[in-house]
C-alpha positions in Angstrom: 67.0 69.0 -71.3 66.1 65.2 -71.8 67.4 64.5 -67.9 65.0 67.5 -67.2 61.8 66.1 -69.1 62.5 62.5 -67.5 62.7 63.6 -64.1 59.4 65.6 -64.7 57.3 62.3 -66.6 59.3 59.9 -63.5 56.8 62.5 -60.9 54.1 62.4 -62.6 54.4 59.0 -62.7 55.0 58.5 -58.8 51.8 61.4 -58.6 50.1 59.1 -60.5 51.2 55.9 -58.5 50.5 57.7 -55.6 46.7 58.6 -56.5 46.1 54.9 -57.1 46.8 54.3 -53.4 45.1 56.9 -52.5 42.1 56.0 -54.6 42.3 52.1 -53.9 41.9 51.4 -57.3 43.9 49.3 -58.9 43.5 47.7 -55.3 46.8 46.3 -56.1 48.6 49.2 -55.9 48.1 49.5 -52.1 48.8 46.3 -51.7 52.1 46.1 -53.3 53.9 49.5 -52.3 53.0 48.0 -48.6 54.8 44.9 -49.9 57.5 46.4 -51.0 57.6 48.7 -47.9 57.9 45.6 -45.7 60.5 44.0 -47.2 62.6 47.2 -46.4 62.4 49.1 -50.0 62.7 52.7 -49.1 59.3 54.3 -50.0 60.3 56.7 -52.7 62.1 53.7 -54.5 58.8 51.5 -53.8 57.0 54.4 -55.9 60.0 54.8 -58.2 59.8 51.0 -59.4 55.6 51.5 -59.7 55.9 53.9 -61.4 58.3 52.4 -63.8 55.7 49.6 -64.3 52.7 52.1 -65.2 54.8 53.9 -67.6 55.7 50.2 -69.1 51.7 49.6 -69.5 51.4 53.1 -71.0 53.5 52.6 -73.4 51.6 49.0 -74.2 48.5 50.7 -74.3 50.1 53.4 -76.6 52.0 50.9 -79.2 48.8 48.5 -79.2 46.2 51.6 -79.7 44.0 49.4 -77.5 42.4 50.6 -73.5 45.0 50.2 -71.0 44.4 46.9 -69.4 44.2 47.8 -65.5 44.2 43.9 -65.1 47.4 43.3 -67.0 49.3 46.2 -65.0 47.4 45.1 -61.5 49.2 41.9 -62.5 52.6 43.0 -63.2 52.6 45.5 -60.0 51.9 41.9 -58.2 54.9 40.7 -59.9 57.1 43.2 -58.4 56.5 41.9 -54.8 57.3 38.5 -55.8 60.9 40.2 -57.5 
């Protein structure tokens, strides 16, 4: 059941990553899965690695009790070009 449930949050996830694209906002988001596209990442692991990141800053954002901080996960999405 747990593999079940993660596979389900890991899509929502990518959903989510992919809306942010979509939406332009965090502009980073864009910016980086193109990135990560042109150094030869396959797209779904591109997305897979995003979303990985997101659910890092929700977690943040859930153990602090403070507003996610779109500036602190636009930052750390930046970081994964740079990996």
């Amino acid at each position: 059941m747990d593999e079940i449930e993660d596979d389900f949050a890991l899509k929502k996830l990518i959903q989510a990553v992919e809306n942010q694209v979509a939406d332009g906002h965090p502009r980073e988001a864009g910016l980086v899965l193109m990135d990560l596209l042109a150094q030869g990442i396959d797209r779904q692991a591109a997305l897979a690695l995003m979303a990985e990141t997101l659910a890092e800053h929700i977690a943040i954002t859930f153990a602090s009790e403070k507003p996610f901080d779109v500036n602190a996960y636009a930052r750390a999405l930046l970081a994964l070009a740079q990996e």
